[in-house]
C-alpha positions in Angstrom: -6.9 -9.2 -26.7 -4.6 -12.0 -26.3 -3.2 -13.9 -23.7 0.8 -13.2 -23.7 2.8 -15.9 -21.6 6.3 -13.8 -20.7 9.1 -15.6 -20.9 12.3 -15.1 -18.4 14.5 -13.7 -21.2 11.7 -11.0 -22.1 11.9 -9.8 -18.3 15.0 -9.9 -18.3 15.9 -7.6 -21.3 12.4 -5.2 -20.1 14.6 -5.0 -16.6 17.8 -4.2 -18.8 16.1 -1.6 -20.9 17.0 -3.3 -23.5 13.0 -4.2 -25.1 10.0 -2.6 -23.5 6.7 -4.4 -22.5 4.9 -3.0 -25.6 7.9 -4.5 -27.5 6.3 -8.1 -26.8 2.6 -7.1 -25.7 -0.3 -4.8 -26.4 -1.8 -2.7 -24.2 -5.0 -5.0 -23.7 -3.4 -8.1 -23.9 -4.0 -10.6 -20.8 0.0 -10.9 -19.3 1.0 -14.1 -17.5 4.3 -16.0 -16.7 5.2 -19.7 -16.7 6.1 -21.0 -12.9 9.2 -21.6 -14.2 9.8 -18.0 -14.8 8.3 -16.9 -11.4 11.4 -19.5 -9.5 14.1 -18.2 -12.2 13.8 -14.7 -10.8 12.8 -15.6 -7.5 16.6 -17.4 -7.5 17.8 -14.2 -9.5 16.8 -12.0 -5.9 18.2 -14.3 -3.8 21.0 -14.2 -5.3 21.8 -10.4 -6.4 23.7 -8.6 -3.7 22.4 -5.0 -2.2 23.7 -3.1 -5.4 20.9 -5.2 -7.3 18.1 -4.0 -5.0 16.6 -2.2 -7.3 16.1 -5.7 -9.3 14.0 -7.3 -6.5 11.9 -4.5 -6.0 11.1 -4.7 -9.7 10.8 -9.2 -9.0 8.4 -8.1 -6.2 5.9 -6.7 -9.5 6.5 -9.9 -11.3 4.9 -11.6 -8.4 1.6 -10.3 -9.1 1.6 -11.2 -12.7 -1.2 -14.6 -13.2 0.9 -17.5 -13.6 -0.1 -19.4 -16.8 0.0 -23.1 -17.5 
């Protein structure tokens, strides 16, 4: 088990379908996110309009991720 800090870009391209979570973390692996990360999407949902709803339920997840430091 590791600790795996996810980085904005990764969510991003997980969100996209472009990589998958167990493209960039194992199963066991102790998932976190910078602070940085957490405002980046925060600003992201704020920002998206209603057609991009569907991206701040999936922000709303993010929010229970541990932030690491």
């Amino acid at each position: 088990m590791e600790r795996v800090v996810l980085d904005t870009s990764v969510l991003i391209a997980i969100e996209r379908g472009i990589a998958t979570l167990p493209d960039f973390a194992r199963e066991d692996d102790d998932l976190a996110m910078s602070a940085i990360s957490v405002a980046e999407l925060l600003v992201g949902v704020r920002r998206a309009n209603e057609a991009q709803r569907p991206r701040r339920e999936r922000a709303r997840v993010a929010r229970r991720l541990p932030v690491g430091g």
